[in-house]
BAVEX-702335 format. One line per 5 residues: their letters; for each residue y, z, x of C-alpha. Coordinates in Angstrom, 1 decimal, always signed. Last residue first. Layout:
REM residues N
A> Y:Z:X  ... .
REM end
This chain:
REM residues 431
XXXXX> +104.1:-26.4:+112.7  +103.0:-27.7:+115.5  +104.4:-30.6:+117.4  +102.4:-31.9:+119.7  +100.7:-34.8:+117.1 .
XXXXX> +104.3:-36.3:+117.6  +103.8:-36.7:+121.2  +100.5:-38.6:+120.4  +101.9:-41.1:+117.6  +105.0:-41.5:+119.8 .
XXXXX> +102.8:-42.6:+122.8  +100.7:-44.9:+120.3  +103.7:-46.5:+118.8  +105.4:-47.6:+122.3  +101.8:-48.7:+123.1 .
XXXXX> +101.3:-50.6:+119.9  +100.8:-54.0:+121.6  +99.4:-54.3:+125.4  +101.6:-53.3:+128.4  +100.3:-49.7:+129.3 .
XXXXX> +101.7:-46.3:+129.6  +99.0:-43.7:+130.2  +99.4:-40.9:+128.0  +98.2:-38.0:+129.9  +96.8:-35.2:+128.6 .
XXXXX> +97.3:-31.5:+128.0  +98.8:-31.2:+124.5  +99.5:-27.8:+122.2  +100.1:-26.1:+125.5  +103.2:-28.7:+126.2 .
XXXXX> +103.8:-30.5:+129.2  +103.4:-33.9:+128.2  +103.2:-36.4:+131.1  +104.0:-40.0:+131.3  +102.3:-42.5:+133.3 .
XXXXX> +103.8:-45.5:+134.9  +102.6:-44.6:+138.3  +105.8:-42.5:+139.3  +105.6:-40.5:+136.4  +107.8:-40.3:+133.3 .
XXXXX> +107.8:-36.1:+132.3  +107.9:-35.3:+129.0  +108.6:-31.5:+127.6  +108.7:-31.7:+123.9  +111.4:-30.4:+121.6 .
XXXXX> +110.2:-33.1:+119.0  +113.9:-35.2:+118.9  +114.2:-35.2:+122.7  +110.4:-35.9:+123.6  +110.5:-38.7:+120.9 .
XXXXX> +113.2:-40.0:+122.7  +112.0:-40.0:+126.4  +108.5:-41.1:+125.1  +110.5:-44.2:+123.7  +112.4:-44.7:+126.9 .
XXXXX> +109.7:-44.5:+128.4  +107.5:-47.6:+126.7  +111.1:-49.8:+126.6  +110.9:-49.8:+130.6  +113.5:-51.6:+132.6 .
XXXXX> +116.1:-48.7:+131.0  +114.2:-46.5:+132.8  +116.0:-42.6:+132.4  +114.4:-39.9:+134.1  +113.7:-37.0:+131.6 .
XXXXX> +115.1:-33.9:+132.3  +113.2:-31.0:+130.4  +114.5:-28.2:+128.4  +111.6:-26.4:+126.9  +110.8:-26.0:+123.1 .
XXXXX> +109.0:-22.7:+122.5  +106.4:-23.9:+120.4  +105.8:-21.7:+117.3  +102.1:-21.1:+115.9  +102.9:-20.2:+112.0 .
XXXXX> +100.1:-18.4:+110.8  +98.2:-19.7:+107.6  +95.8:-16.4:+106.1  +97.4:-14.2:+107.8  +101.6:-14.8:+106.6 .
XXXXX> +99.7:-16.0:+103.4  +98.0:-12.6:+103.1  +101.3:-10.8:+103.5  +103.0:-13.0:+101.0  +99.9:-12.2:+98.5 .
XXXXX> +100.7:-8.3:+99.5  +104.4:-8.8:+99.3  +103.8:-9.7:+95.1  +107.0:-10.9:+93.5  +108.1:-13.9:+95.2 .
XXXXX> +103.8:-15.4:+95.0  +104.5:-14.4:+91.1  +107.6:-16.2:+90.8  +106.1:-19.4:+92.7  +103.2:-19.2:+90.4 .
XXXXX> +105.4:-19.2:+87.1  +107.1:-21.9:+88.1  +104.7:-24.3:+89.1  +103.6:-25.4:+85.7  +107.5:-25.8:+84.8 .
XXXXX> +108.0:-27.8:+87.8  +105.2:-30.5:+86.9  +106.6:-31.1:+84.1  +109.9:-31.8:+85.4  +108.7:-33.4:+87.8 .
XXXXX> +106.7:-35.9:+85.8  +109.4:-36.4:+83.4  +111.6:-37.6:+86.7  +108.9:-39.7:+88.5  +108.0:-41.6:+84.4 .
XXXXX> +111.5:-42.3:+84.3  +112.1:-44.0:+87.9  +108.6:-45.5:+87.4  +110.0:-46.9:+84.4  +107.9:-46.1:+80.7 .
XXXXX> +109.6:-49.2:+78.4  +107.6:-51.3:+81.2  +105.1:-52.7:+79.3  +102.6:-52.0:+81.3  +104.0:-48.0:+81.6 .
XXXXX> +104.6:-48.4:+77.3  +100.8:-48.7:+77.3  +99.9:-46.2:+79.4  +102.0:-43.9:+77.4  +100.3:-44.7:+74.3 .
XXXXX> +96.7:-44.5:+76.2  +97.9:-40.6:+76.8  +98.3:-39.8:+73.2  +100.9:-37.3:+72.2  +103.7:-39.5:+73.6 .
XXXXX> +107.4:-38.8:+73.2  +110.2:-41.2:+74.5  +113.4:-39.4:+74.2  +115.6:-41.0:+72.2  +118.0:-43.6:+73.4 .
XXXXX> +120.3:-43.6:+76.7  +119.7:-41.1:+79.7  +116.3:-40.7:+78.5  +114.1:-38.1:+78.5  +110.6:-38.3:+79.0 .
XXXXX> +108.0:-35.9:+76.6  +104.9:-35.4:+76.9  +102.7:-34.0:+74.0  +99.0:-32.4:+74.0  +98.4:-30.1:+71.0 .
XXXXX> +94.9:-27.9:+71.3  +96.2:-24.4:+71.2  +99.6:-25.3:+72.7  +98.8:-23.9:+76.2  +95.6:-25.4:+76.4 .
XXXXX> +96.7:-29.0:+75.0  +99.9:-28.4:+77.6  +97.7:-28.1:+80.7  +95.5:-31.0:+79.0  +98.3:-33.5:+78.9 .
XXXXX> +99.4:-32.4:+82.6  +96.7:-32.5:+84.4  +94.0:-35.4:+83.5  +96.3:-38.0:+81.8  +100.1:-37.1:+83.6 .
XXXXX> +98.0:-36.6:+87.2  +96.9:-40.2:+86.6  +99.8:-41.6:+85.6  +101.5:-40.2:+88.6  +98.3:-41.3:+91.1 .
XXXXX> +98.5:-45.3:+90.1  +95.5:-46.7:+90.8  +94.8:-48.4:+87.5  +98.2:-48.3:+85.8  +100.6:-51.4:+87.1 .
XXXXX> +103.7:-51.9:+85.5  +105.9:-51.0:+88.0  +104.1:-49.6:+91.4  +104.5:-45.7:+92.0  +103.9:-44.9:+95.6 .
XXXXX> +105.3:-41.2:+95.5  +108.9:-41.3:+97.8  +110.4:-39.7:+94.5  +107.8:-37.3:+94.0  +107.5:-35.8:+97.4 .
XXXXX> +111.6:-34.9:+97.0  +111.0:-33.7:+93.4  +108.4:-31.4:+94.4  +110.2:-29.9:+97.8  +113.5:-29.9:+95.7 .
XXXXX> +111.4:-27.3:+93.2  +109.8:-25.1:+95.7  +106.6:-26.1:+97.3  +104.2:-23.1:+96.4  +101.5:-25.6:+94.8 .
XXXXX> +101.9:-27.7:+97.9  +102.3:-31.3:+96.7  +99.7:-33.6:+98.2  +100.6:-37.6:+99.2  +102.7:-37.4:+101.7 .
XXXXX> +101.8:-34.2:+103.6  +98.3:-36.3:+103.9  +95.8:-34.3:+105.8  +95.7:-32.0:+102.6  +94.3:-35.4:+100.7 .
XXXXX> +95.6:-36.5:+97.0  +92.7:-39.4:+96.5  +92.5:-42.7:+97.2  +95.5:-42.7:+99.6  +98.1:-44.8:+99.2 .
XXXXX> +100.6:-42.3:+98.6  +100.6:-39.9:+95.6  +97.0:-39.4:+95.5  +94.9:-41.0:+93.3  +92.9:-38.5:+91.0 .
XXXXX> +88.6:-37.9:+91.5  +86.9:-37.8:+88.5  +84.9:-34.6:+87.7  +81.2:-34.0:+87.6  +79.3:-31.7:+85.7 .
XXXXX> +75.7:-31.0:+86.7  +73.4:-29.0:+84.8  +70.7:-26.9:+86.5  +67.1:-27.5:+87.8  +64.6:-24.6:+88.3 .
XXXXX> +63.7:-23.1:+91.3  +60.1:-23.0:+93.2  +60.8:-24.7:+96.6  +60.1:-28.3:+95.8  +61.5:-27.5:+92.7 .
XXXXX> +65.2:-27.0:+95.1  +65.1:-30.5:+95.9  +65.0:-33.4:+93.6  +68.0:-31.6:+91.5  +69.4:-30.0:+94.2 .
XXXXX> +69.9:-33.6:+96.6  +71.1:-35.3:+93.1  +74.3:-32.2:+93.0  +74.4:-33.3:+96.8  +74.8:-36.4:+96.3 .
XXXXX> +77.0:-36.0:+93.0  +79.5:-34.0:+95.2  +82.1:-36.9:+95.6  +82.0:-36.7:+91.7  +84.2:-33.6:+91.6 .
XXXXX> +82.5:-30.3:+91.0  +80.9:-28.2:+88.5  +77.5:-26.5:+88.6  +75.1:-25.3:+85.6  +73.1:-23.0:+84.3 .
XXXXX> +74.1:-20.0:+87.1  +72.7:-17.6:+88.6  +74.6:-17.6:+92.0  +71.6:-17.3:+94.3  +70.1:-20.1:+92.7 .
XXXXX> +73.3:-22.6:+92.5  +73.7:-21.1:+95.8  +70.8:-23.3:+97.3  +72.4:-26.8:+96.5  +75.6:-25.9:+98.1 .
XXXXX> +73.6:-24.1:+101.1  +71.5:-27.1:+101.7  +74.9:-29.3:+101.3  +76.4:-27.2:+104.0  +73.5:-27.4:+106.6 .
XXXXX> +73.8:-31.1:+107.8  +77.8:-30.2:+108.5  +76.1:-27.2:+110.1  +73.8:-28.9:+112.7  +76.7:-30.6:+114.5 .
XXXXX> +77.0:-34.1:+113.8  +76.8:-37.2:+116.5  +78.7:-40.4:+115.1  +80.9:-37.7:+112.8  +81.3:-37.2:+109.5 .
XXXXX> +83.8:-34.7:+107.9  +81.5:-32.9:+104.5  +82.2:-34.3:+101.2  +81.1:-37.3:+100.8  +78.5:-37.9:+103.1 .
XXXXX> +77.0:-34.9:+102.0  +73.9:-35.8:+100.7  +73.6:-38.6:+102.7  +73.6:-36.6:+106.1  +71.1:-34.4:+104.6 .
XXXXX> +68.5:-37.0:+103.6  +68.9:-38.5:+107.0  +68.3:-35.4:+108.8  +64.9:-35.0:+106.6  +64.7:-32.1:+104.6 .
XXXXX> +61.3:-29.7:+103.6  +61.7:-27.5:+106.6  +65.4:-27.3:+106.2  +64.5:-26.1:+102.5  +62.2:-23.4:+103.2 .
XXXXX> +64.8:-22.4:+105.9  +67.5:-22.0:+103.5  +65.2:-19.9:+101.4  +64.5:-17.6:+104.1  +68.3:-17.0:+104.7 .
XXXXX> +68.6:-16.7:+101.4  +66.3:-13.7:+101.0  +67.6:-12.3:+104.3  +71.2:-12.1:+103.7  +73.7:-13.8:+105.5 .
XXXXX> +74.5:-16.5:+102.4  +75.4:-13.0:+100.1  +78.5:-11.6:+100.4  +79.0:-14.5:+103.1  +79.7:-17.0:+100.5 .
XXXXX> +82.4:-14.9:+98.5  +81.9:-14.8:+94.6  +84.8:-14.4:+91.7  +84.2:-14.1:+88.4  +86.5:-15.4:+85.3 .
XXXXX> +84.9:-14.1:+81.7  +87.6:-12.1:+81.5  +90.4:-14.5:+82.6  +91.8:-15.5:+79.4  +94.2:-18.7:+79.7 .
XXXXX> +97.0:-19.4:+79.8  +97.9:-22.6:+81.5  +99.7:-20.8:+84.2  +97.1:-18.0:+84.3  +94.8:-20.2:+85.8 .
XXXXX> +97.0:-21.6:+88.6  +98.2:-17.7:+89.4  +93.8:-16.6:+89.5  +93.1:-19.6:+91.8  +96.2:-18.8:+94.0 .
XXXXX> +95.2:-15.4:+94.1  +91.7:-16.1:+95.3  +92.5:-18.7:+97.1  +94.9:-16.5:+99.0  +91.8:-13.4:+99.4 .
XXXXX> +89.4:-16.1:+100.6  +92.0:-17.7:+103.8  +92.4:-14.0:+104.7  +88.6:-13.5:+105.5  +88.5:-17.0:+106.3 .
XXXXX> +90.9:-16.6:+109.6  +89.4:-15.3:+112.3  +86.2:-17.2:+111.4  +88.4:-20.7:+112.2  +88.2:-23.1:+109.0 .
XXXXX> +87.4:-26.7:+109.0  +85.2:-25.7:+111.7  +83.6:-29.1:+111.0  +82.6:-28.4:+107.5  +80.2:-24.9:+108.8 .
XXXXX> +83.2:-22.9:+108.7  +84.3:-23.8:+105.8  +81.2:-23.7:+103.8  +81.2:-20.1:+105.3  +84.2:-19.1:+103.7 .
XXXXX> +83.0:-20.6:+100.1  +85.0:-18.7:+97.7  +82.6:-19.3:+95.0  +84.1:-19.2:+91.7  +82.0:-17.9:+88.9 .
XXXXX> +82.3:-19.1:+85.2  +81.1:-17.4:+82.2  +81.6:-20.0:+79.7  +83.2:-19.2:+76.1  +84.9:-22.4:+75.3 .
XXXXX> +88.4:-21.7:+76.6  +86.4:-20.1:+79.9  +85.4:-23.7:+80.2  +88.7:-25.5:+79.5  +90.4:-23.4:+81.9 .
XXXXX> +88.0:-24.4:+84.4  +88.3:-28.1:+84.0  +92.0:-27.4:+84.5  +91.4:-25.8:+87.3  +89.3:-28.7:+88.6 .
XXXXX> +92.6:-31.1:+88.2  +95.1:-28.3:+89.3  +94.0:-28.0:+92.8  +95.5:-31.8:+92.8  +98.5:-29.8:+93.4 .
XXXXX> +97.8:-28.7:+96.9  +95.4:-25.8:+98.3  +96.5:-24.3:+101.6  +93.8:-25.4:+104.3  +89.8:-23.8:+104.5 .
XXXXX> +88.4:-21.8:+101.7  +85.7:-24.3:+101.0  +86.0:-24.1:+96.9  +82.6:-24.1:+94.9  +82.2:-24.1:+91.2 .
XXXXX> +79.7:-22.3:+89.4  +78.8:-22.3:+85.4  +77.2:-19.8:+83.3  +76.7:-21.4:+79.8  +77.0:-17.9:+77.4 .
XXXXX> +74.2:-17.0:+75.2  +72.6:-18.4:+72.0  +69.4:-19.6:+73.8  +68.6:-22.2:+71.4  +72.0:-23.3:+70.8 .
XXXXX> +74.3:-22.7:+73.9  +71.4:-22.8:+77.0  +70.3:-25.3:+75.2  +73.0:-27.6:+74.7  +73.7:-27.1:+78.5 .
XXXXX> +70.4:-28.1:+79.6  +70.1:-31.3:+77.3  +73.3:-32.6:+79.7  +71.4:-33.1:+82.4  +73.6:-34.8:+84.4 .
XXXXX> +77.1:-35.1:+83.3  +79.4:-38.1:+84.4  +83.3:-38.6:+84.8  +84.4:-35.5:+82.6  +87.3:-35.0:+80.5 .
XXXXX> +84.9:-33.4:+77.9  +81.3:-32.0:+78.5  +82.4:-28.4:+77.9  +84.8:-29.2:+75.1  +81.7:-31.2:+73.1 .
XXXXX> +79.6:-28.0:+73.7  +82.3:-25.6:+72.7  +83.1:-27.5:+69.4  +79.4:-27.6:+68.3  +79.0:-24.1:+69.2 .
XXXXX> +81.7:-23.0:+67.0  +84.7:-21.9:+68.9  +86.1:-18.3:+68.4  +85.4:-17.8:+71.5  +84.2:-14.8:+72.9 .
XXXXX> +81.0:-15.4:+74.5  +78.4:-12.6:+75.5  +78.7:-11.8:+78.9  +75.7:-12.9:+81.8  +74.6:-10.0:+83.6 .
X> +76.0:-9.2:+86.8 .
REM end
């Protein structure tokens, strides 16, 4: 596809300094000047999405990235990495990524939308259109036959799972990542700064096979709402589905870990600064505000996010104040994406496909009662409330009967056991 002229009304000036805003690093940043000065075309950017669990809110700090590039005239291509997914510890079963690319895809397009902006110079990629042909394939094995195994377990020892003994395709994936940026036809590749090892693996790398360098911009990477260091899909706590309706959202908001007068580290403040000012800066036409309402007084209103910041250490801006404002920002972002996933039974079909609900018949089980015993009686409980079959054994073991779980938890006497066997009977559930 060849590269479209750009249509914003931007001078190049303005788009280059948009382009390279909001960022946490840029490498090679005399690539994208040129490609926008000299070459007086439009920057083609690529950005990479595993299409592997349901995308939470923190989706919305690289889509707001996005939106910011097609704002300045970039042509940018999603890549709806299904094999990426595959490959990141089966992150993503092959039955399923077929349906898994068609939801992001929506999802992606809704999220954009949201913030309004123009989706013409939006293109989306899937891996496998392309990463099973022969001319790639041949490329990937010029660059497996120039990588050590070390080289390619520190390239993506940020992004893909690591394990003591890894299989062949977690090496793989940051190959591929670095290779697509060829295949793709881009200038430049976005992504958060966990990917700067393998963004540093392309740059020494694919020369070494006869293709150029790109551009590299790197995102920061947002708290999450828990303690986590960033919002995590493993953590139901600390991610926000971007379909949760809006008691879900202000439910997760008000258990969000949101210390008084503290701002470094603290995951609200940080989605206000990198999501929500610039969502409203796109949708105003460059005019961020925020607004908190008060119960007493005026509202507070900030049109600078260091102001806010401020007012947080000082404590004018609560955590109780800054948790409501939030959702009610956050709310009216969602809104229009929850009516379009109620309006459109296709999307609703791919979901249904995409994420299917595995139901455990719960099975009525006696459970012999030890009241010697503080370790069964705590299986015996967890059983009841989880609609899992337990059984207490004769030598101090219990067992789960339940297809999701075929172990034993062996009962011991050390610390943490009572914890342990409701840990594990808890994993049984699924939902």
């Amino acid at each position: 596809m060849a590269a479209p002229t750009p249509t914003t009304t931007m001078d190049p000036a303005a788009s280059i300094a948009l382009i390279k805003s909001n960022l946490a690093e840029v490498l090679n940043p005399e690539l994208i000047d040129d490609v926008i000065l000299t070459q007086k075309r439009a920057l083609k950017v690529y950005w990479g999405t595993a299409t592997t669990g349901r995308p939470h809110c923190a989706y919305f700090v690289p889509i707001i990235k996005i939106a910011e590039l097609l704002h300045a005239g970039c042509h940018v291509k999603i890549l709806l990495a299904d094999i990426h997914g595959y490959l990141d510890n089966m992150k993503a079963p092959l039955e399923l990524v077929e349906f898994r690319a068609a939801y992001y895809s929506r999802l992606i397009k809704a999220l954009l939308r949201a913030v309004g902006v123009d989706l013409s110079l939006l293109e989306f990629v899937l891996g496998s259109s392309y990463q099973l042909g022969k001319d790639y394939t041949m490329d990937r094995f010029k660059l497996e036959g120039v990588t050590r195994i070390s080289v390619a377990q520190k390239a993506g020892a940020e992004v893909v799972k690591q394990t003591d003994d890894p299989t062949l395709g977690g090496l793989i994936y940051p190959l591929m990542q670095a290779l697509d940026e060829q295949y793709l036809d881009v200038d430049a590749q976005f992504g958060g700064v966990d990917q700067r090892k393998i963004f540093t693996f392309a740059m020494e790398n694919l020369p070494r096979i006869g293709y150029k360098v790109r551009a590299h911009l790197m995102n920061t990477m947002i708290p999450g709402l828990g303690e986590a260091a960033k919002m995590s899909a493993s953590d139901p706590d600390s991610k926000i589905d971007l379909l949760d309706d809006a008691k879900g959202v202000e439910k997760k908001l008000k258990k969000a870990v949101c210390v008084p007068r503290k701002v470094e580290g603290n995951g609200l403040i940080a989605f206000v600064e990198h999501v929500i000012f610039r969502a409203v800066a796109l949708k105003s036409g460059g005019t961020a505000k925020y607004v908190v309402e008060r119960r007493e007084g005026e509202p507070l209103v900030y049109e600078d996010v260091e102001a806010l910041k401020r007012d947080y250490e000082a404590d004018i801006l609560t955590p109780q104040l800054l948790k409501s404002s939030l959702t009610s920002a956050l709310n009216s972002l969602l809104d229009p994406i929850r009516a379009e996933f109620a309006a459109d039974k296709e999307w609703q079909e791919i979901e249904a496909k995409a994420y299917p609900i595995i139901k455990v018949e719960k099975i009525k089980t006696k459970v012999k009662k030890d009241k010697g015993d503080p370790a069964k009686r705590a299986a015996a409980a967890a059983a009841r409330k989880g609609g899992v079959a337990v059984v207490a054994q004769e030598d101090g073991s219990v067992e789960v009967n339940n297809e999701a779980v075929k172990e034993e938890v062996v009962l011991g006497t050390g610390t943490g056991v009572v914890e342990e066997v409701a840990e594990k009977l808890e994993s049984a559930k699924v939902e």
